[in-house]
ZADOLO-52635 format. One line per field, with one value per residue (C-alpha): residue number from 1; residue in three letters; x, z, y. Coordinates in steps of 0.02 Angstrom, whole numbers. Each point is the difference from the previous one (the first is absolute). Layout:
! ZADOLO-52635
num: c(NUM:...)
residuo: c(ALA:...)
X: c(X:...)
Z: c(Z:...)
Y: c(Y:...)
//
This chain:
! ZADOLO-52635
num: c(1:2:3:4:5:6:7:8:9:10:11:12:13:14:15:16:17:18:19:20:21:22:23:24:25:26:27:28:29:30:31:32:33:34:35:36:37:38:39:40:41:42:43:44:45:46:47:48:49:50:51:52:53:54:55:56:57:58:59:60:61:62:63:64:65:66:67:68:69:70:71:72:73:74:75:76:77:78:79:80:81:82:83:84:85)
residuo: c(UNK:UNK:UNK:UNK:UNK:UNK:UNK:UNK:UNK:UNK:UNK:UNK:UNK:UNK:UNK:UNK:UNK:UNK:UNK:UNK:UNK:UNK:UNK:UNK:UNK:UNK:UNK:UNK:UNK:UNK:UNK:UNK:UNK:UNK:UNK:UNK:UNK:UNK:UNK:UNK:UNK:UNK:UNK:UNK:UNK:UNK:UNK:UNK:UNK:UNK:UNK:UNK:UNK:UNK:UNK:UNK:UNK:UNK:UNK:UNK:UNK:UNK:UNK:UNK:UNK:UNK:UNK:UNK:UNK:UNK:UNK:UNK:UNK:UNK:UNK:UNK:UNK:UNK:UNK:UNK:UNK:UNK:UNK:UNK:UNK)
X: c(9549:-93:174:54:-165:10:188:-76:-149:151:109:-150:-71:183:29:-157:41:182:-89:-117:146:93:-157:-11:187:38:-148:-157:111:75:-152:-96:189:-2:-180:62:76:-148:-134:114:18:-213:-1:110:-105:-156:47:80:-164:-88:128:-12:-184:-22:133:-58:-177:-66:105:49:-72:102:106:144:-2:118:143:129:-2:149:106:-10:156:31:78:44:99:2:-115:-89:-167:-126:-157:-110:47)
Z: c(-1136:140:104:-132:-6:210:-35:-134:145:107:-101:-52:176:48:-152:55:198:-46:-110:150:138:-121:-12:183:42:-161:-52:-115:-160:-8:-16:-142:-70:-29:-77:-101:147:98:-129:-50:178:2:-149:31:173:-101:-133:159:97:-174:1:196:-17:-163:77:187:-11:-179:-46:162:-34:-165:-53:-122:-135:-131:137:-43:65:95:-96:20:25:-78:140:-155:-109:71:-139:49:-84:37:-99:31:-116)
Y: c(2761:86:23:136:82:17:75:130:35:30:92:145:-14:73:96:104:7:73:131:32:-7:150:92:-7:35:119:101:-77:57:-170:-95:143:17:-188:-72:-119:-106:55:-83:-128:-65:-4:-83:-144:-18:-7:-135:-96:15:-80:-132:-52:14:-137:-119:6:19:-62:-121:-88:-187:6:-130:52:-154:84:-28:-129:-145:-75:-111:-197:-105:-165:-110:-127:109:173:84:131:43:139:-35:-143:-141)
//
């Protein structure tokens, strides 16, 4: 769902601004002392970017069809079926 890729843009957009806020406020040893949160954070951003890219601007006039349908209610006998019979 696109609503968890937007909270992992999110969460590395503020993973990197905290290691760029402690750079700024602590000294630059932070952000070299730390790459693998540092690359991680660009990382997630990038696949995110991929993501928001295919579902907002290549795929927009897509229908899903593998969805499930809503179920039908018998008023007669209270059955409820979900394929087309």
């Amino acid at each position: 769902a696109i609503g968890n890729i937007l909270l992992d843009l999110t969460g590395g957009t503020l993973s990197i601004a905290q290691l760029m806020l402690d750079g700024a406020t602590e000294g630059w040893g932070g952000v070299v002392g730390d790459p693998i949160k540092f690359c991680l954070g660009f990382v997630s951003i990038f696949f995110d970017i991929i993501f928001m890219i295919q579902h907002y601007v290549l795929y927009t006039d897509r229908t899903d069809h593998d969805a499930p349908r809503p179920m039908a209610q018998d008023a007669a006998d209270g059955c409820a079926y979900g394929t087309d019979v």
